[in-house]
N, C-alpha and C positions, 0 to 999 in steps of 0.2 A: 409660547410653550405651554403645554398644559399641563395640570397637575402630575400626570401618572409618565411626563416625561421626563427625562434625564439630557442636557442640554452639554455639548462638549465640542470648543472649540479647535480644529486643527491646527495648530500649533508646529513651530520652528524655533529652535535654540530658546525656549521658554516664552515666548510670547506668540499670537495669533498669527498665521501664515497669510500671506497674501501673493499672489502671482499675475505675473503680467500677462496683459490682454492677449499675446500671442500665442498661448497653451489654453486657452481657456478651449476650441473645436477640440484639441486633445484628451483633457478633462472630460469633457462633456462627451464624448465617444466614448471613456474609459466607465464612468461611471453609469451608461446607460449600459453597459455591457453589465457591466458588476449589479449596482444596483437595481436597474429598471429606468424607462423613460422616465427624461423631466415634463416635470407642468410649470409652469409660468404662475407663481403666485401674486405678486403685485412687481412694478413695475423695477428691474433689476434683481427681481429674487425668483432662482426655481429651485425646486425640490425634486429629488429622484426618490422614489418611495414612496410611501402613503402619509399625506402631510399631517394627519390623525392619529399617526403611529412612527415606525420605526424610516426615518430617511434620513438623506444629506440637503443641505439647503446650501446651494450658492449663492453668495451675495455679493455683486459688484458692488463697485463705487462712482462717482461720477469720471473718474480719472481710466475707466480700465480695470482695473486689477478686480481681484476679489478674492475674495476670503469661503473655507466652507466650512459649516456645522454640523454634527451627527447630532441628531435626535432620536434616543433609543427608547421605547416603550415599555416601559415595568410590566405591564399587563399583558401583553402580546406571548402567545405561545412561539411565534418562530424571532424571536429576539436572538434566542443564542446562534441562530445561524445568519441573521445580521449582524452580531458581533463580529463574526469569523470578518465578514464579508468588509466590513467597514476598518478593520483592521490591517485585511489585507490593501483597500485602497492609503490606510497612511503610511503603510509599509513601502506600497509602490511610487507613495509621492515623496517619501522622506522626513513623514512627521510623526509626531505623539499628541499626545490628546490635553486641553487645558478643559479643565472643569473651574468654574466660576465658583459653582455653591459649595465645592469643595475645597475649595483653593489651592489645586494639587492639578501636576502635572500625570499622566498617564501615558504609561508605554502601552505602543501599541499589539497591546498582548490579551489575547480573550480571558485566559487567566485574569488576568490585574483590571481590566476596563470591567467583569462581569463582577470585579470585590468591589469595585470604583461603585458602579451601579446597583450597590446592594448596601451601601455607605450613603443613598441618595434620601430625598424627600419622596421620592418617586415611585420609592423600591417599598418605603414606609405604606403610601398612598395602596400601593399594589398586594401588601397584606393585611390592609383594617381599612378599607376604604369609608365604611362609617367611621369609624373612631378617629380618622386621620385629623388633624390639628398642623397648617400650615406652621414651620418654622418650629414646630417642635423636636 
């Protein structure tokens, strides 16, 4: 992840979602519609979106299943219309959003994900880029 991102795990009854191998063509049809084609970043992980900026990252595991990530862009001019967009995919999968550096759950509400993302290191990064100080 890089600095000026905001990193948020898809989430189910409070902890990290993961789903079985047999929705994954599902998934991946759903979110090349929503999102955009995936690319293949290393081996068992693709991103739908620009891996520089605002996407979703699926990440299998050796077993099948896999887990996704939104990575949203502080910097990016069309973020809020990836918000909508990434919203509407945890809407359609039946999840809300965990944030690590925040340690808070988030519904999937452009409202509350764009207070979530404004509460970030990211959001900090994205108004004083010089002045920015990891962790402050």
């Amino acid at each position: 992840m890089s600095v000026w991102q905001f990193d948020l795990a898809f989430a189910q009854d409070g902890i990290a979602a993961s789903w079985l191998p047999s929705t994954r063509y599902d998934v991946m049809h759903y979110l090349a519609a929503r999102i955009g084609p995936s690319t293949p970043m290393l081996e068992g992980w693709r991103y739908f979106g620009n891996d520089a900026g605002n996407c979703i990252d699926m990440v299998s595991h050796p077993d099948g299943r896999y887990e996704l990530h939104a990575r949203l862009d502080a910097c990016a001019n069309e973020t809020d219309r990836f918000i909508d967009a990434v919203c509407d995919v945890a809407h359609a999968l039946g999840c809300e959003f965990f944030s690590q550096e925040l340690s808070a759950l988030v519904s999937p509400s452009s409202r509350e994900l764009k207070d979530a993302l404004q509460r970030s290191s990211a959001w900090r990064f994205a108004l004083d880029p010089e002045g920015f100080q990891p962790g402050h």
